[in-house]
CHARMM internal coordinates of N, CA and C (Angstrom, degrees):
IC EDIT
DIST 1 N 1 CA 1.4429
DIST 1 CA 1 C 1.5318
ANGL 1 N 1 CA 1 C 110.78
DIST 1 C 2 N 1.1331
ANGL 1 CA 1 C 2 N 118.39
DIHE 1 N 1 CA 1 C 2 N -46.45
DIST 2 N 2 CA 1.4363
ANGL 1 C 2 N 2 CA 128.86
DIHE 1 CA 1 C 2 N 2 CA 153.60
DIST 2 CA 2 C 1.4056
ANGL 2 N 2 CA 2 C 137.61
DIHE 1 C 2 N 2 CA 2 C -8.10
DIST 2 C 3 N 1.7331
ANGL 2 CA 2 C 3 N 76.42
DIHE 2 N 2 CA 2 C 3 N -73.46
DIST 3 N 3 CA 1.5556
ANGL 2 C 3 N 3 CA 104.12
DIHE 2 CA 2 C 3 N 3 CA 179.28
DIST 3 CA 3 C 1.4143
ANGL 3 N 3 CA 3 C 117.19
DIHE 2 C 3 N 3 CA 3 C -64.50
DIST 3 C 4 N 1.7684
ANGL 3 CA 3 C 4 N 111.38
DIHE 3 N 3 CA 3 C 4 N -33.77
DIST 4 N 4 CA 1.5878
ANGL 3 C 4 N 4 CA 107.69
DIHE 3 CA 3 C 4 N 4 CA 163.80
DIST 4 CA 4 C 1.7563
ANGL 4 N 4 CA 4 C 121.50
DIHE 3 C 4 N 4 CA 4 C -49.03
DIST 4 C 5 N 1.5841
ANGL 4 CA 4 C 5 N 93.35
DIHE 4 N 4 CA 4 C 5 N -71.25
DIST 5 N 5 CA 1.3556
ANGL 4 C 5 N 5 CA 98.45
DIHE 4 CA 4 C 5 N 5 CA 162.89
DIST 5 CA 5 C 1.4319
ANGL 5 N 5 CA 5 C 114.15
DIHE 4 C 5 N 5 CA 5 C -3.47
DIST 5 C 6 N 1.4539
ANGL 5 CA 5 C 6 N 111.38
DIHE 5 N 5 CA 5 C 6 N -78.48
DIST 6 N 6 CA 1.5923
ANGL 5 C 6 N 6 CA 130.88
DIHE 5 CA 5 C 6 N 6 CA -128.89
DIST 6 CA 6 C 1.7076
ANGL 6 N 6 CA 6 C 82.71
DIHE 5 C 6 N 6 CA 6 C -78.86
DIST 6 C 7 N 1.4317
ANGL 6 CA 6 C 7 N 129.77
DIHE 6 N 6 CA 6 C 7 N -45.01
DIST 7 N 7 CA 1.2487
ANGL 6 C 7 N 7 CA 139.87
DIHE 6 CA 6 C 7 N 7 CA 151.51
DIST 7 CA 7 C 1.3207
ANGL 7 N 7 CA 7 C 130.03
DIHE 6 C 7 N 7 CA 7 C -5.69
DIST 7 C 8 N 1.2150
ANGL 7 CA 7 C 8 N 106.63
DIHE 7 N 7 CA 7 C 8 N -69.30
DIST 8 N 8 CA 1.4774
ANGL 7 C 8 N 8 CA 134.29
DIHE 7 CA 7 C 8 N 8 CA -162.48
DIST 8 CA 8 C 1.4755
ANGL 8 N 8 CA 8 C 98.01
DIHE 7 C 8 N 8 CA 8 C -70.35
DIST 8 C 9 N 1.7078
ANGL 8 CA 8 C 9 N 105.55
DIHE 8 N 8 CA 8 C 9 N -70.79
DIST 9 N 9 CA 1.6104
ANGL 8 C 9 N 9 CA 126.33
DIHE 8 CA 8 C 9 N 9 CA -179.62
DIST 9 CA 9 C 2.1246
ANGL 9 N 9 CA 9 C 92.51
DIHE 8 C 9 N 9 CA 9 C -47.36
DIST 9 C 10 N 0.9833
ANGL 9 CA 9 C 10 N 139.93
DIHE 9 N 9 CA 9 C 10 N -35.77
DIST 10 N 10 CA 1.6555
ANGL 9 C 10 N 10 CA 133.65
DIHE 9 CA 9 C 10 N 10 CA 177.62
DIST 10 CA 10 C 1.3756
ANGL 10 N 10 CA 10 C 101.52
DIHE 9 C 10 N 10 CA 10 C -60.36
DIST 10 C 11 N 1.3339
ANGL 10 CA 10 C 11 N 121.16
DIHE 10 N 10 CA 10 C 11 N -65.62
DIST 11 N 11 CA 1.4345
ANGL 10 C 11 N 11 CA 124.30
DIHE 10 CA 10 C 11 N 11 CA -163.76
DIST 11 CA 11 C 1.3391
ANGL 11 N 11 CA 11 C 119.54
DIHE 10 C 11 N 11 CA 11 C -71.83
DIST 11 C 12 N 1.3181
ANGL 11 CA 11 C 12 N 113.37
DIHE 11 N 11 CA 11 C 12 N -21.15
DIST 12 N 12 CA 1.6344
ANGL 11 C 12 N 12 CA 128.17
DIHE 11 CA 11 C 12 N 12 CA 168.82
DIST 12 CA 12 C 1.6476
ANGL 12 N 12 CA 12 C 94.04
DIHE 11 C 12 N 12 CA 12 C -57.80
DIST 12 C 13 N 0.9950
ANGL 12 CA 12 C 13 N 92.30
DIHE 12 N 12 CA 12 C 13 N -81.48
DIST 13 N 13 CA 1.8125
ANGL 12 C 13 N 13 CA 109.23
DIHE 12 CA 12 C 13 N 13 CA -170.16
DIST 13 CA 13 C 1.6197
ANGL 13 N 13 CA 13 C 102.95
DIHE 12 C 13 N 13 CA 13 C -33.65
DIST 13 C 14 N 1.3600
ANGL 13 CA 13 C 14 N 124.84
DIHE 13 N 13 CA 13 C 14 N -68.16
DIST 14 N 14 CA 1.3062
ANGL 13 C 14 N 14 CA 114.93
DIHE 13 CA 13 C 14 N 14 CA -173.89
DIST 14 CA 14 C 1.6876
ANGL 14 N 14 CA 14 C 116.01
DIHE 13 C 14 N 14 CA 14 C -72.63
DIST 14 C 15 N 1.1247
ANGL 14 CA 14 C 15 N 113.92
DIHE 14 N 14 CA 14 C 15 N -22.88
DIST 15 N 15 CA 1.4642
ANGL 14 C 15 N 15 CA 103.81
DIHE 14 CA 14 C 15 N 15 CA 154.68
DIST 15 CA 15 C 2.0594
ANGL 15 N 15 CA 15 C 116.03
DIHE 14 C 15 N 15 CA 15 C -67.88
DIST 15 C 16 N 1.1422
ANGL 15 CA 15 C 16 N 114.74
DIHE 15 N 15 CA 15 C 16 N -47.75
DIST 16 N 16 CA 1.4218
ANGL 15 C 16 N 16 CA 95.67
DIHE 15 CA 15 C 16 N 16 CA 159.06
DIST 16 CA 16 C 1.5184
ANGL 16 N 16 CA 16 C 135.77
DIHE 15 C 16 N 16 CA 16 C -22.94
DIST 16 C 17 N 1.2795
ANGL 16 CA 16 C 17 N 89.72
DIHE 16 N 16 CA 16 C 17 N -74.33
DIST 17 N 17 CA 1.8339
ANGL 16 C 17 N 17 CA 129.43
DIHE 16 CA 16 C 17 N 17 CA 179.08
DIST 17 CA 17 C 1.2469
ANGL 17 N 17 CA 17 C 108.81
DIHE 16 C 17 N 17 CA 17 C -26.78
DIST 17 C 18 N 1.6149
ANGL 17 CA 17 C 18 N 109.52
DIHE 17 N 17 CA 17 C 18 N -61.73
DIST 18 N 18 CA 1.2324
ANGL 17 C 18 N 18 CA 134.21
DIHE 17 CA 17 C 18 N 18 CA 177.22
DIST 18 CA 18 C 1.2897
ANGL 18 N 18 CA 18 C 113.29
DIHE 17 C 18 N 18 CA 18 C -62.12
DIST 18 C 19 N 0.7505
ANGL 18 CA 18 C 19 N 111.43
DIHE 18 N 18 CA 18 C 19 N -26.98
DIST 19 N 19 CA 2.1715
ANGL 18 C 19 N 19 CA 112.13
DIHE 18 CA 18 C 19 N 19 CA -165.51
DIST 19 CA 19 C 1.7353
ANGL 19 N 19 CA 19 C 89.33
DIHE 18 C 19 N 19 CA 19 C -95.77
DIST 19 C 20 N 1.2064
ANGL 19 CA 19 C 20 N 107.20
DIHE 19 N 19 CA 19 C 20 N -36.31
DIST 20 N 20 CA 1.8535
ANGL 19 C 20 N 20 CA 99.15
DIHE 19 CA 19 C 20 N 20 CA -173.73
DIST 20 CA 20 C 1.5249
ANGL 20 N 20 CA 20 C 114.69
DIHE 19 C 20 N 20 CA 20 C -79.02
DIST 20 C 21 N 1.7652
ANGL 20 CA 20 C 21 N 112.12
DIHE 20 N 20 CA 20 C 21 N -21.59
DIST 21 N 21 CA 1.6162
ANGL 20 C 21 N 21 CA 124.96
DIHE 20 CA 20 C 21 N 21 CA 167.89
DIST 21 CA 21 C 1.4869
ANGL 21 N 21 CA 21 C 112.32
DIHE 20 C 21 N 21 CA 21 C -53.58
DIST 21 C 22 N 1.6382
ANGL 21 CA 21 C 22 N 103.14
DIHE 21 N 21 CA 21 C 22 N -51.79
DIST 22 N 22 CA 1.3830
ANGL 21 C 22 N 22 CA 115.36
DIHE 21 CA 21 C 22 N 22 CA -179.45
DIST 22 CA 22 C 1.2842
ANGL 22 N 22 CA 22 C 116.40
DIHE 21 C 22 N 22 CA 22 C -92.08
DIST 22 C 23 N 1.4516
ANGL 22 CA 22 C 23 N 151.76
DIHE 22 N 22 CA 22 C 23 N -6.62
DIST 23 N 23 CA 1.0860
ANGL 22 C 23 N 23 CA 135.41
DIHE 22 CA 22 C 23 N 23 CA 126.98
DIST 23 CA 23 C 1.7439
ANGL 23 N 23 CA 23 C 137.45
DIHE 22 C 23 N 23 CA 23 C 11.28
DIST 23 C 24 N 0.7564
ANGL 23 CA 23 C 24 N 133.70
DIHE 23 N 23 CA 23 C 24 N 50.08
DIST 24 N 24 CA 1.5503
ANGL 23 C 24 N 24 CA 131.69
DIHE 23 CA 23 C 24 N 24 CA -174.44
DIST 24 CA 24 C 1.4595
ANGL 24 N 24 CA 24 C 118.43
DIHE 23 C 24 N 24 CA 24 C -31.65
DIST 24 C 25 N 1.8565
ANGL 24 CA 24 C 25 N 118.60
DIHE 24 N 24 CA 24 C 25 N -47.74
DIST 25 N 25 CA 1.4390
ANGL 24 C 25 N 25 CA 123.70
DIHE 24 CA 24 C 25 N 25 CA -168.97
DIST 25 CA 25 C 1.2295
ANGL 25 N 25 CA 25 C 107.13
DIHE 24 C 25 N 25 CA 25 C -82.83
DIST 25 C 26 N 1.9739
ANGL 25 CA 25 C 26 N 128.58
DIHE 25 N 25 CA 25 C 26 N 5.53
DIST 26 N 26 CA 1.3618
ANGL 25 C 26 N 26 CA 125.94
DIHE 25 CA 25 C 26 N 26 CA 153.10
DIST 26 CA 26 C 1.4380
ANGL 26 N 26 CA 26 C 128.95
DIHE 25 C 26 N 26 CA 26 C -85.91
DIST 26 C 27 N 1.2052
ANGL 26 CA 26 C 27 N 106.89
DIHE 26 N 26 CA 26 C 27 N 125.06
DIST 27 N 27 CA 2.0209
ANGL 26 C 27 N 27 CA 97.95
DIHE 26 CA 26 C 27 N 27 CA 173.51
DIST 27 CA 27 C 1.6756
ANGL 27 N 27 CA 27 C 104.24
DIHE 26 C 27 N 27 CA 27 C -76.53
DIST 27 C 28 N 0.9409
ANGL 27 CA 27 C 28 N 101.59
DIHE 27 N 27 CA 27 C 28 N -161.25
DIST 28 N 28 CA 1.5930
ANGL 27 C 28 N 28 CA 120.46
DIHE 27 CA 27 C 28 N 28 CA -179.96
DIST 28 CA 28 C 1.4062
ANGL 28 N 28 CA 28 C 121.55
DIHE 27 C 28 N 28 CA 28 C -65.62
DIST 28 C 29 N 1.3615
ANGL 28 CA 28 C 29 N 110.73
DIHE 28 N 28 CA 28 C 29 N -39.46
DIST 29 N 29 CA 1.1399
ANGL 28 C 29 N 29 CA 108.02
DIHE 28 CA 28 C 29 N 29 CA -179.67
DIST 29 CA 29 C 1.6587
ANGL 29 N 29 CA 29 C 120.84
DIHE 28 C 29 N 29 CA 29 C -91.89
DIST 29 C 30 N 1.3987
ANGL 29 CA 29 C 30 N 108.20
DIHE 29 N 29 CA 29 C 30 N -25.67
DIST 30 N 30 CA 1.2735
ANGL 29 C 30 N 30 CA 135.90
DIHE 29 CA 29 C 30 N 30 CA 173.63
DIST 30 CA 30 C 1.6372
ANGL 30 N 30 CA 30 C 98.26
DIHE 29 C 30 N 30 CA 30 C -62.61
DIST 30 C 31 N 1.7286
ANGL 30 CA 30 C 31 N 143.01
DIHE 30 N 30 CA 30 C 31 N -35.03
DIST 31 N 31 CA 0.8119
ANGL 30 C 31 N 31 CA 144.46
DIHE 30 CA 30 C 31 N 31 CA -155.18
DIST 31 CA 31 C 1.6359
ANGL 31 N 31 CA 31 C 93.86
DIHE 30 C 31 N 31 CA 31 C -96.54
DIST 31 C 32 N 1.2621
ANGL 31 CA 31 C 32 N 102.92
DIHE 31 N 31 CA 31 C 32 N -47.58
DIST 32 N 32 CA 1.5963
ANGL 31 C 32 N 32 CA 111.34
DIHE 31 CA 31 C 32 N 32 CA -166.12
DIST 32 CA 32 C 2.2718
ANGL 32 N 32 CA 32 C 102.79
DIHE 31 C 32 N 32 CA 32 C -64.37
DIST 32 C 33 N 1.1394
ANGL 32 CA 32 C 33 N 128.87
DIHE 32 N 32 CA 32 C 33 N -46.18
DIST 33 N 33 CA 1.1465
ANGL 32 C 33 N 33 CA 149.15
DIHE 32 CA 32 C 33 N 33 CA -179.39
DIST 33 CA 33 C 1.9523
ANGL 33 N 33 CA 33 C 96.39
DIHE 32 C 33 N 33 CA 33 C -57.78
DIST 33 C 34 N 1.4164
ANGL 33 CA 33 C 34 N 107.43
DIHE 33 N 33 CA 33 C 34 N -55.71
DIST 34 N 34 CA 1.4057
ANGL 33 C 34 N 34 CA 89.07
DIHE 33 CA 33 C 34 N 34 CA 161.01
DIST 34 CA 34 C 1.6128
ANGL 34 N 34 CA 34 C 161.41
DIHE 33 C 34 N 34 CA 34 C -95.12
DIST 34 C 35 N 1.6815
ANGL 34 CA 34 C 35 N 84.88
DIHE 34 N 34 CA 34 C 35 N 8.98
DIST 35 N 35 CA 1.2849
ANGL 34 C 35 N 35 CA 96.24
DIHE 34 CA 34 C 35 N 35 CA 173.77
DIST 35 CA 35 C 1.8809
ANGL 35 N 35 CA 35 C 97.76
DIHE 34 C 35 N 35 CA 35 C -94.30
DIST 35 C 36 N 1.4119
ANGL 35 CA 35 C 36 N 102.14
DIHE 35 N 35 CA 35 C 36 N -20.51
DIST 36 N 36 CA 1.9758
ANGL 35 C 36 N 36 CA 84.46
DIHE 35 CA 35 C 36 N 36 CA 177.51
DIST 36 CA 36 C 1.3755
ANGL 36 N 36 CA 36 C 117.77
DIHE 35 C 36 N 36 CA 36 C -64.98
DIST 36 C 37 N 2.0234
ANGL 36 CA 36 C 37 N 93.29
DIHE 36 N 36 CA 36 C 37 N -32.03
DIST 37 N 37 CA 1.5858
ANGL 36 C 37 N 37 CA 99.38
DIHE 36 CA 36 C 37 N 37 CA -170.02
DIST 37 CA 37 C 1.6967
ANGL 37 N 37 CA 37 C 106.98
DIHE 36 C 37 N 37 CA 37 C -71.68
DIST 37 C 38 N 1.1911
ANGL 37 CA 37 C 38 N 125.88
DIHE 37 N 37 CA 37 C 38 N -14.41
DIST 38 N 38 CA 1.3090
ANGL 37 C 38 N 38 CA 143.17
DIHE 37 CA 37 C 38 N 38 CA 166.25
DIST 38 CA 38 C 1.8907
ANGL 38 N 38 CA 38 C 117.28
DIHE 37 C 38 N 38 CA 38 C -62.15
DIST 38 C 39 N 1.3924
ANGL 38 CA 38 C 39 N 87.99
DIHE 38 N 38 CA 38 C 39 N -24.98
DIST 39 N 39 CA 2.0572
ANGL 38 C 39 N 39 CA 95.21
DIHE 38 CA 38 C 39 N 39 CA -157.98
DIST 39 CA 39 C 2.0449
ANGL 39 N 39 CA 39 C 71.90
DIHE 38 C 39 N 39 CA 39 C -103.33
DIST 39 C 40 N 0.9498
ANGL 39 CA 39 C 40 N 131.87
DIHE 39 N 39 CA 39 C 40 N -35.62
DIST 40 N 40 CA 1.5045
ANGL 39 C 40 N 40 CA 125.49
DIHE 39 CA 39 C 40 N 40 CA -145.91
DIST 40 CA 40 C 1.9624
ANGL 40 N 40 CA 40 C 92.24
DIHE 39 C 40 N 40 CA 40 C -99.31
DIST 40 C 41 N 1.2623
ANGL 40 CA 40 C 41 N 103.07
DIHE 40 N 40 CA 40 C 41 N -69.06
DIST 41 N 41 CA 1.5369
ANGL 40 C 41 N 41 CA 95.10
DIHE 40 CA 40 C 41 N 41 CA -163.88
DIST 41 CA 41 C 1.7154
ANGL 41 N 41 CA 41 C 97.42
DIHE 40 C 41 N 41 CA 41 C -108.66
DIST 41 C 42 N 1.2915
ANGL 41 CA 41 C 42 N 127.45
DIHE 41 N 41 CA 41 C 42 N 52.29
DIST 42 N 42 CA 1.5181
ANGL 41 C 42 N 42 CA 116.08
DIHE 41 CA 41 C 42 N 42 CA 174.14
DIST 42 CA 42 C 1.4457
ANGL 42 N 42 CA 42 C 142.57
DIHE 41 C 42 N 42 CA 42 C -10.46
DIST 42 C 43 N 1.0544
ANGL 42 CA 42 C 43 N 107.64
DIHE 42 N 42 CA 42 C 43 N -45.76
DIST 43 N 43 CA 1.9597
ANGL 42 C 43 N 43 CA 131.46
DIHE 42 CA 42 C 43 N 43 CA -173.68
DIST 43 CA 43 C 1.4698
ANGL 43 N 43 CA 43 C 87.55
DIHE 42 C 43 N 43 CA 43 C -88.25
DIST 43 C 44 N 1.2618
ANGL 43 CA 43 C 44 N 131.20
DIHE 43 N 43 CA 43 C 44 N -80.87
DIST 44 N 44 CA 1.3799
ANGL 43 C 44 N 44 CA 105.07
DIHE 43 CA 43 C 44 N 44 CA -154.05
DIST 44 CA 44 C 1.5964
ANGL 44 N 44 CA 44 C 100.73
DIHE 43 C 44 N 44 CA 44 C -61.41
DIST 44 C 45 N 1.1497
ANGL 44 CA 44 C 45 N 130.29
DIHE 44 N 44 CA 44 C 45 N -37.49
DIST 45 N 45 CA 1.4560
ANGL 44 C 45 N 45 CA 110.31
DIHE 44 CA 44 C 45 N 45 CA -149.39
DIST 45 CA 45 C 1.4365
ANGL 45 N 45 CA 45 C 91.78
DIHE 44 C 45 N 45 CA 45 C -83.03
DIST 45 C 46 N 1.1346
ANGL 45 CA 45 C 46 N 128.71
DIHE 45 N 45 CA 45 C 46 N -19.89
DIST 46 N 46 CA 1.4620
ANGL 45 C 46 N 46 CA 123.77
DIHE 45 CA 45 C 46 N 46 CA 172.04
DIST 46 CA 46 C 1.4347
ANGL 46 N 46 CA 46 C 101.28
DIHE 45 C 46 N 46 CA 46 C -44.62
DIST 46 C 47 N 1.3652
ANGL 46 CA 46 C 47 N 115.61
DIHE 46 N 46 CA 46 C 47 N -51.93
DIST 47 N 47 CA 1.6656
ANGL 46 C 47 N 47 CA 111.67
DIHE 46 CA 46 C 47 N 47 CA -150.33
DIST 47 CA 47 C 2.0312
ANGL 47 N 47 CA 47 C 90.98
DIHE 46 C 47 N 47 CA 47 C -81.44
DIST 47 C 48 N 1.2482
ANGL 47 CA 47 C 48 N 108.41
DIHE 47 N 47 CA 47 C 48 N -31.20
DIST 48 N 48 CA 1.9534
ANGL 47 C 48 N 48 CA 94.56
DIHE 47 CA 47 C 48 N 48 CA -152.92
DIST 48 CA 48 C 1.7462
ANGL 48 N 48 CA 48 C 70.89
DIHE 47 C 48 N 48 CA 48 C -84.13
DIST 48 C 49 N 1.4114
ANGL 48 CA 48 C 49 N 144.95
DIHE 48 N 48 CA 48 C 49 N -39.48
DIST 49 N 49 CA 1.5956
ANGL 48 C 49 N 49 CA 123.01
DIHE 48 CA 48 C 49 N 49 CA -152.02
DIST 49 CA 49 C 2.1370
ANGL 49 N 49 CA 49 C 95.65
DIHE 48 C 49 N 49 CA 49 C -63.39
DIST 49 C 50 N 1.4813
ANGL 49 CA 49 C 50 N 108.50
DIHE 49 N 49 CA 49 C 50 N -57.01
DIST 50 N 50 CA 0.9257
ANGL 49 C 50 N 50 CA 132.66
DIHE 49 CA 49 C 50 N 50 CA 172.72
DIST 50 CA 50 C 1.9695
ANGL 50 N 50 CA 50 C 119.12
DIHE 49 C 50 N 50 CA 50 C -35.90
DIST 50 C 51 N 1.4771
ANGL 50 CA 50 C 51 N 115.97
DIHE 50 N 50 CA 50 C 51 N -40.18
DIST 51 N 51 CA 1.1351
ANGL 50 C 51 N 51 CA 114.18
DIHE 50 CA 50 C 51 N 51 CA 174.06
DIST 51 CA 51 C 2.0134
ANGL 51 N 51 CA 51 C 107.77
DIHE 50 C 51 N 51 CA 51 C -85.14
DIST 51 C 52 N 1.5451
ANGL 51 CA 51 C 52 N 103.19
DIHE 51 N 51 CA 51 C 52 N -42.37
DIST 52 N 52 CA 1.3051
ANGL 51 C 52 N 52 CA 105.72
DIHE 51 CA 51 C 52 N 52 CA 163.63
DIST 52 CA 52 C 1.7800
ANGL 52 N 52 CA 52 C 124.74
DIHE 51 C 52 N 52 CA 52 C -48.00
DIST 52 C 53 N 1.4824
ANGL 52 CA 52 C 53 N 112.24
DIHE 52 N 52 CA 52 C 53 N -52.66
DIST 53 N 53 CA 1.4974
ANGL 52 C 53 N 53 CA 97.86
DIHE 52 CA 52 C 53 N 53 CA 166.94
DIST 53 CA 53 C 1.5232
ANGL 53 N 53 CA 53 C 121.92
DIHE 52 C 53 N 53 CA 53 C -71.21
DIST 53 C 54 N 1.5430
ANGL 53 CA 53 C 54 N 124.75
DIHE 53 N 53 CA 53 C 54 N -28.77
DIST 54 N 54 CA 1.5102
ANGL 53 C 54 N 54 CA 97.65
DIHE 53 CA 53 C 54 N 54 CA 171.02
DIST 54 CA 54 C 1.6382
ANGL 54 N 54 CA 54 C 115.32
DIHE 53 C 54 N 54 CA 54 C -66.66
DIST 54 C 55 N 1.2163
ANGL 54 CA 54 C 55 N 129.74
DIHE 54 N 54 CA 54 C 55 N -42.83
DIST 55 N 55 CA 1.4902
ANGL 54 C 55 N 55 CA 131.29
DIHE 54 CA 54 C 55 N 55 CA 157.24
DIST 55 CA 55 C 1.5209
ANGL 55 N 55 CA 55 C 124.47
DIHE 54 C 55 N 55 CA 55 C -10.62
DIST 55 C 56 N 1.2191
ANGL 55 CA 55 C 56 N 87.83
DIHE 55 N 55 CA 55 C 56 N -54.24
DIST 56 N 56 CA 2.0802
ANGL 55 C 56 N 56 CA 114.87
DIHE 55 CA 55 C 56 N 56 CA -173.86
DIST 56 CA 56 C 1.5581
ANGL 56 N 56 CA 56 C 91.08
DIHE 55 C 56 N 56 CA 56 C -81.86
DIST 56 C 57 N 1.5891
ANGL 56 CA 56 C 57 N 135.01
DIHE 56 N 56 CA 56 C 57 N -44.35
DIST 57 N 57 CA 1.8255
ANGL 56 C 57 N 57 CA 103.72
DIHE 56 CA 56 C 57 N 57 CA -157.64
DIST 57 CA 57 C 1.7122
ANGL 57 N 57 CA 57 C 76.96
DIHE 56 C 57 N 57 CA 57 C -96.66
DIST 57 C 58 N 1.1640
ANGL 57 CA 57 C 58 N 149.14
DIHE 57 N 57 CA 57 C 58 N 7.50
DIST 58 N 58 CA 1.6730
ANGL 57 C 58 N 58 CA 138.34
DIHE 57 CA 57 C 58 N 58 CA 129.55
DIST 58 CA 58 C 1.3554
ANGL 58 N 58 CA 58 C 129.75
DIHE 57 C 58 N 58 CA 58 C -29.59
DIST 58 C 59 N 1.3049
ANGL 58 CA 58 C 59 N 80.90
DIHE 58 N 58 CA 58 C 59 N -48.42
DIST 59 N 59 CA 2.0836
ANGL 58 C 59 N 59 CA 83.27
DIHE 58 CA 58 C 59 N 59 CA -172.06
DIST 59 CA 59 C 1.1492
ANGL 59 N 59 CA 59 C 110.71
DIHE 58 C 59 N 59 CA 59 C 105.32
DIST 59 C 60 N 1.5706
ANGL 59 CA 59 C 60 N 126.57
DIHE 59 N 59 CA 59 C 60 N 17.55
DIST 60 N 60 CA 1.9007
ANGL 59 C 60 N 60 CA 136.94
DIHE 59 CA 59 C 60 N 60 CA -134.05
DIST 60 CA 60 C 1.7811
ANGL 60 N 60 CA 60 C 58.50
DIHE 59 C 60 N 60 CA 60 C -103.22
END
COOR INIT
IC SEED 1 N 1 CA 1 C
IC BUILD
């Protein structure tokens, strides 16, 4: 059961990772700040990176 867990929480993260690499409206440092905030607090930044990009392919 664990091992799903431990699973799930991997593929989240590198699907993150990936979406913040390819990101265009981040610079470098802006990229680097969210992949720590990604490695450090996962869940929330999942939810505010996640509400911020549907916002952004809005036009918000």
């Amino acid at each position: 059961m664990y091992f799903a867990f431990a699973v799930i929480y991997i593929v989240l993260e590198v699907f993150f990772i990936a979406d913040v690499i390819r990101n265009k409206a981040l610079n470098g440092l802006g990229k680097a700040l969210w992949i720590l905030a990604l490695l450090v607090v996962p869940v929330f930044a999942w939810i505010v990176y996640g509400i911020w990009r549907m916002r952004q392919s809005r036009g918000l």
